[in-house]
C-alpha positions in Angstrom: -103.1 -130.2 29.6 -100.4 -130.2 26.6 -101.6 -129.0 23.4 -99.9 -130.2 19.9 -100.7 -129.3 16.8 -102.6 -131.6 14.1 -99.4 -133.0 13.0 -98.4 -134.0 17.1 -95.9 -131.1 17.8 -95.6 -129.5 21.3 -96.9 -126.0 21.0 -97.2 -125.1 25.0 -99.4 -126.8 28.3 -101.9 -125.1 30.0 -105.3 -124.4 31.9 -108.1 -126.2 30.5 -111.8 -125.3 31.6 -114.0 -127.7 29.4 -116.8 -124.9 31.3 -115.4 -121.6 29.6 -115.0 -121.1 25.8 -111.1 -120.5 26.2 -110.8 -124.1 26.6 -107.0 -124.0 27.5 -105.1 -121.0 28.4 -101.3 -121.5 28.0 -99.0 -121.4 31.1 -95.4 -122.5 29.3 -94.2 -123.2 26.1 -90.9 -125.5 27.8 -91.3 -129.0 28.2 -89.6 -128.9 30.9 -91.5 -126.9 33.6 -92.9 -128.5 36.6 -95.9 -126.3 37.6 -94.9 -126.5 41.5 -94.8 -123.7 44.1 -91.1 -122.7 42.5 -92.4 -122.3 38.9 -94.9 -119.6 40.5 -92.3 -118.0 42.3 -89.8 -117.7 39.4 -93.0 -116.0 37.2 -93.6 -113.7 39.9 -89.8 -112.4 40.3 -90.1 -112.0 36.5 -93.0 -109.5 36.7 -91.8 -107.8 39.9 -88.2 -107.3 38.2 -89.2 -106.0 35.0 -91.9 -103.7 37.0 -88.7 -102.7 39.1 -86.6 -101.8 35.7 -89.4 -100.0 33.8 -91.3 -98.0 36.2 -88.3 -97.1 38.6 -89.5 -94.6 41.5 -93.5 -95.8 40.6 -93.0 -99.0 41.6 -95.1 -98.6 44.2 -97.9 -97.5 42.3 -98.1 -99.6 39.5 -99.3 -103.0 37.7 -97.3 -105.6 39.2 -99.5 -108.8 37.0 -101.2 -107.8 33.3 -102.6 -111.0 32.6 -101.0 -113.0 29.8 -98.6 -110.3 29.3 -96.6 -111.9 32.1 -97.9 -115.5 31.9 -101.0 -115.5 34.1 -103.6 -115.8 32.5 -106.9 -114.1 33.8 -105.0 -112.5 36.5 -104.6 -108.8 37.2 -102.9 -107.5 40.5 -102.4 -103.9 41.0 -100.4 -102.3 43.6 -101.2 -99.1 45.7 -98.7 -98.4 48.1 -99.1 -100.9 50.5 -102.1 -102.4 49.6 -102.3 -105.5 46.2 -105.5 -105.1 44.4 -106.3 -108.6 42.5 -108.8 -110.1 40.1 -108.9 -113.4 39.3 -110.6 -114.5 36.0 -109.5 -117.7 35.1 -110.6 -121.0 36.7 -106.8 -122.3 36.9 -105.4 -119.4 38.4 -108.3 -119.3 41.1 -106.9 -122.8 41.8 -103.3 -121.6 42.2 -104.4 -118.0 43.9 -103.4 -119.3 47.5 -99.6 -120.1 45.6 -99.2 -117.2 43.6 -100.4 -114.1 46.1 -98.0 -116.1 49.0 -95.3 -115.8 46.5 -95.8 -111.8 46.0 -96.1 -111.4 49.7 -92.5 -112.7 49.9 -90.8 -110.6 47.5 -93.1 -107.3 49.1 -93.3 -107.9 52.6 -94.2 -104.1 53.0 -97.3 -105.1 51.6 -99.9 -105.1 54.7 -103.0 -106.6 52.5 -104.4 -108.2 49.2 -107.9 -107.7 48.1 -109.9 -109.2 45.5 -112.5 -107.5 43.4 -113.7 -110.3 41.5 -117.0 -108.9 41.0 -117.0 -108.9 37.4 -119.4 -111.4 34.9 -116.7 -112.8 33.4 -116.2 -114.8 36.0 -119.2 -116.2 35.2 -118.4 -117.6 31.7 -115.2 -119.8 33.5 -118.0 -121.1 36.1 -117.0 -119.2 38.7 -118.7 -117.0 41.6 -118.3 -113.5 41.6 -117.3 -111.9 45.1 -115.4 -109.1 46.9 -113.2 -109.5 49.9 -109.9 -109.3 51.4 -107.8 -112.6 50.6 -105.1 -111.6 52.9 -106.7 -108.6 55.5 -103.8 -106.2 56.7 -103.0 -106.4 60.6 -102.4 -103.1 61.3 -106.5 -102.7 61.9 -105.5 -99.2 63.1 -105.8 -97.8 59.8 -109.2 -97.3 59.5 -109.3 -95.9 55.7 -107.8 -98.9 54.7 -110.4 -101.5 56.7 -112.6 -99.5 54.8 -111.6 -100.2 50.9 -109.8 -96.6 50.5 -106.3 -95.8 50.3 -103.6 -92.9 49.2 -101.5 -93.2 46.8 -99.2 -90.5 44.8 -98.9 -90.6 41.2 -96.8 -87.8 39.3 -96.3 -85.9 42.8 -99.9 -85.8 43.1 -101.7 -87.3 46.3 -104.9 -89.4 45.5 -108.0 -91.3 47.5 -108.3 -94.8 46.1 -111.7 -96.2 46.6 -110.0 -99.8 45.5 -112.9 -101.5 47.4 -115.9 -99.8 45.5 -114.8 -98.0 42.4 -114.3 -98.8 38.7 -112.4 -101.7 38.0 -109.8 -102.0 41.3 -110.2 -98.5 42.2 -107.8 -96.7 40.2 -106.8 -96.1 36.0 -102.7 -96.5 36.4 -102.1 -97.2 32.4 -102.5 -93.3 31.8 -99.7 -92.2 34.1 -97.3 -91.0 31.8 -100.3 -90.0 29.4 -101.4 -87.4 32.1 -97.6 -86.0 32.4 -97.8 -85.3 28.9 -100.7 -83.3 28.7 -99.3 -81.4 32.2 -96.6 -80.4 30.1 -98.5 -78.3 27.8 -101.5 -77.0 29.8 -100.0 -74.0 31.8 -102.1 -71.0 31.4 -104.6 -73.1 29.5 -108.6 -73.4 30.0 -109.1 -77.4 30.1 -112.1 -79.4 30.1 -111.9 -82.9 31.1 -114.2 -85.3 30.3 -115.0 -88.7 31.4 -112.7 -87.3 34.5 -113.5 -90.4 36.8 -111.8 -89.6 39.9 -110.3 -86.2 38.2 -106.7 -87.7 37.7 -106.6 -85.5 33.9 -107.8 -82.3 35.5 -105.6 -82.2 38.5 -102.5 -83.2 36.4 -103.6 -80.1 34.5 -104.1 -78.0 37.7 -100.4 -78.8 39.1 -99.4 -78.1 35.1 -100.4 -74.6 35.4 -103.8 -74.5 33.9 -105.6 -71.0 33.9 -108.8 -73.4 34.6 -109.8 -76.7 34.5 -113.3 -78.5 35.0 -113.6 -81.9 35.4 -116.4 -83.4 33.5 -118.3 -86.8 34.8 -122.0 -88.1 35.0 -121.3 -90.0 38.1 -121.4 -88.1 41.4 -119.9 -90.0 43.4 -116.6 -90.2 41.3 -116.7 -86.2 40.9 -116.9 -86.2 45.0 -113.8 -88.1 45.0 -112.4 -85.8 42.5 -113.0 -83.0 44.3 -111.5 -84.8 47.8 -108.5 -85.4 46.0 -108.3 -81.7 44.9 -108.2 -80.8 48.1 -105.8 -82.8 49.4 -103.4 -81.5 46.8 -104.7 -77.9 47.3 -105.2 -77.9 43.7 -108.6 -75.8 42.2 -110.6 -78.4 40.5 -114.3 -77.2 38.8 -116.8 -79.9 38.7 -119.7 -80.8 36.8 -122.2 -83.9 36.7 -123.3 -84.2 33.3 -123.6 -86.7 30.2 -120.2 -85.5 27.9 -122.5 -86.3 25.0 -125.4 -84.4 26.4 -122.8 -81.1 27.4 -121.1 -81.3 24.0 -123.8 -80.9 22.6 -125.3 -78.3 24.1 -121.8 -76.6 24.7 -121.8 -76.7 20.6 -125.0 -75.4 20.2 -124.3 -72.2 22.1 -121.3 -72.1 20.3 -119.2 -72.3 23.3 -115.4 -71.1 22.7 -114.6 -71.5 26.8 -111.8 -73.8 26.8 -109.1 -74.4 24.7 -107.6 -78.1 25.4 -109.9 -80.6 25.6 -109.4 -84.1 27.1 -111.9 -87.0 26.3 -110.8 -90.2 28.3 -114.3 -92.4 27.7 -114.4 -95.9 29.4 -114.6 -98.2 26.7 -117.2 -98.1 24.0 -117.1 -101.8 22.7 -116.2 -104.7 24.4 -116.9 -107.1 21.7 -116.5 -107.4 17.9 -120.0 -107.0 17.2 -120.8 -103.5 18.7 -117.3 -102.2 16.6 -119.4 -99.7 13.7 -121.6 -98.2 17.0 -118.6 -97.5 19.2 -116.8 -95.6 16.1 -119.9 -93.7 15.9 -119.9 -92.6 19.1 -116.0 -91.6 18.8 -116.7 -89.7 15.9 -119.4 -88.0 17.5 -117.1 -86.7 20.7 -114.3 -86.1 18.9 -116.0 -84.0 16.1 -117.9 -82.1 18.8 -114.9 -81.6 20.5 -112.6 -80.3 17.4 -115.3 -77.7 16.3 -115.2 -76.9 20.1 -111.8 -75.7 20.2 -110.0 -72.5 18.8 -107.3 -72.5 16.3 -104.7 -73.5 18.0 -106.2 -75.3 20.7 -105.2 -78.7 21.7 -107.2 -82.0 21.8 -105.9 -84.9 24.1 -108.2 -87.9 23.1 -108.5 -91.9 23.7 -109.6 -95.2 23.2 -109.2 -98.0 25.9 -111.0 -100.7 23.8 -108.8 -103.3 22.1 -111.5 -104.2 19.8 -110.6 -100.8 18.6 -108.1 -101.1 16.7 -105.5 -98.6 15.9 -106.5 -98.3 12.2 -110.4 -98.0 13.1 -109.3 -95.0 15.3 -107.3 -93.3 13.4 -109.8 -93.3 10.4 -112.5 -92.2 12.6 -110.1 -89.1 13.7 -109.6 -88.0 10.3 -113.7 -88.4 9.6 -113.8 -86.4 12.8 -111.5 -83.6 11.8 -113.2 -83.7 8.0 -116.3 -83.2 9.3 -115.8 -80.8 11.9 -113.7 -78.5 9.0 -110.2 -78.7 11.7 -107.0 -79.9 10.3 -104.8 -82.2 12.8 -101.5 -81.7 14.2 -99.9 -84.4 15.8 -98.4 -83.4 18.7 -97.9 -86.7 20.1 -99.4 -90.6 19.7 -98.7 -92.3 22.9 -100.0 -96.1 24.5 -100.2 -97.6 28.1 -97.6 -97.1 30.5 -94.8 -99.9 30.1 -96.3 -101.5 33.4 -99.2 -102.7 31.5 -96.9 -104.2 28.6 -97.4 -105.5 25.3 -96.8 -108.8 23.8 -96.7 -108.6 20.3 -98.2 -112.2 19.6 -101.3 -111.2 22.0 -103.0 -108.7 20.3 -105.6 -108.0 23.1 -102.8 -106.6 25.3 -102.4 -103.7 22.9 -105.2 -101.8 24.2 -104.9 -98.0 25.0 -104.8 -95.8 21.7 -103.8 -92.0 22.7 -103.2 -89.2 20.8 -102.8 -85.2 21.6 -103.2 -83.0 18.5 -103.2 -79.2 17.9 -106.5 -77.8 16.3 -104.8 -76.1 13.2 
């Protein structure tokens, strides 16, 4: 569908789903495109080149498709290794899948498979089923980890199990890449607790940085298992601990705990809607406060927020309530945002995302 504005000017064509509240989702903005098999093709080579210039040597281990950011809307792939991780949330680029995962497969031919983990609700709201599966399953059936949903992958020289079949989101968090080398640079001979440590990728960035300790903080136990696999397969020493971080910072402050002294907090997103904006800064505040009277002088704090709906301004005022309350001033160390795989298009707000910020207790 084209879409003009109210006085009959060509703004852009695109997707429309009279099903899904996003009635049209914008493909082009050039009168000109035909949306054929080449048009596809050409977006593709865009993504893969820019992924190419940006993230040099971790091109095979990055986001090769961020969604509008690269003109496909609803579409996510992620690669790991030799295996594409894709989800597919749009009706029109569900119709066009077959057309645009052919065309990546041509320009990566070292890829042996794609999957899909489109088992998310959001589907849902575009009328569409929700389902897991390969699209494209690799030949090579010989590998056995990979027929069953897990592969390896090494990010900043460290070796990890991905579980892209059955963990969080497509098995792995890739935009805090270069967020972990920063805090590895300033751990060594530190005693780090990581929280929210999902599969541990904080903690052992911190191990290989020299940390005196680390433990890796997570209520799930079968993504603290996983953490503790990939330890050992980086002979790294890894503490773990399945607990609520609300719950253990709590308690941890009541006992007037002084054991560590750099804390990360990396919490999956606390709002995913307008709506539930004043609750989520709540429960910032809370962590971050927690932690800040936590730490010694001197200590470091290496903290998050993964929700676009929190904005940058809403996070930094709840980090100065934080540090107000908890009687800390902040020393910025560094503010920091995705890795440049997941880019950001200034005119799409929602791809601005990932606030993160490492501070010195002072």
């Amino acid at each position: 569908m084209d879409v003009l504005s109210h006085k009959g000017k060509y703004i852009g064509s695109g997707f429309v789903n009279d099903y899904s509240k996003i009635r049209v989702r914008i493909i082009s903005t050039n009168t000109n495109d035909r949306f054929d098999e080449q048009f596809w093709a050409r977006r593709v080579g865009y993504a893969l080149d820019y992924r190419r210039t940006v993230m040099g040597a971790d091109f095979d281990c990055c986001r090769l498709i961020f969604g509008e950011a690269d003109a496909f809307p609803g579409l996510t792939v992620d690669r790991f290794q030799d295996v594409l991780v894709a989800q597919v949330l749009s009706l029109g680029t569900e119709q066009r899948k077959d057309v645009i995962f052919n065309a990546l497969l041509q320009v990566l031919p070292e890829v042996k498979g794609i999957y899909e983990r489109n088992d998310v609700k959001i589907r849902e709201l575009e009328g569409l089923p929700q389902g897991t599966g390969w699209w494209r399953k690799p030949a090579d059936s010989a590998r056995a980890e990979l027929e069953a949903g897990v592969t390896e992958i090494l990010e900043n020289g460290i070796r990890y199990q991905v579980d892209f079949a059955k963990g969080q989101k497509t098995g792995y968090f890739l935009d805090q890449k270069y967020n972990r080398q920063a805090v590895a640079r300033l751990v060594r001979g530190r005693r780090v607790l990581d929280c929210f440590t999902h599969t541990g990728s904080f903690a052992l960035n911190a191990a290989k940085g020299g940390a005196e300790r680390v433990v890796a903080v997570d209520i799930s136990a079968d993504a603290l298992a996983m953490a503790r696999r990939n330890a050992e397969l980086n002979g790294l020493k890894l503490e773990t601990v399945e607990a609520n971080v609300f719950d253990l910072l709590t308690k941890m402050e009541e006992e007037h705990n002084k054991d560590f002294d750099f804390i990360i907090l990396d919490p999956p997103a606390f709002t995913k809607s307008g709506a539930t904006v004043p609750a989520a800064i709540r429960g910032y505040k809370e962590i971050n406060r927690k932690a800040m009277k936590l730490l010694p002088r001197g200590g470091y704090l290496a903290t998050c927020s993964c929700s676009h709906f929190m904005k940058e301004e809403f996070f930094v005022e709840m980090l100065k309530g934080a540090a107000r309350d908890a009687c800390v001033s902040l020393r910025q160390v560094e503010a920091r945002q995705q890795a440049p795989d997941h880019p950001i298009l200034w005119n799409v707000p929602e791809t601005n995302y990932l606030k993160f910020y490492i501070f010195q207790i002072v």
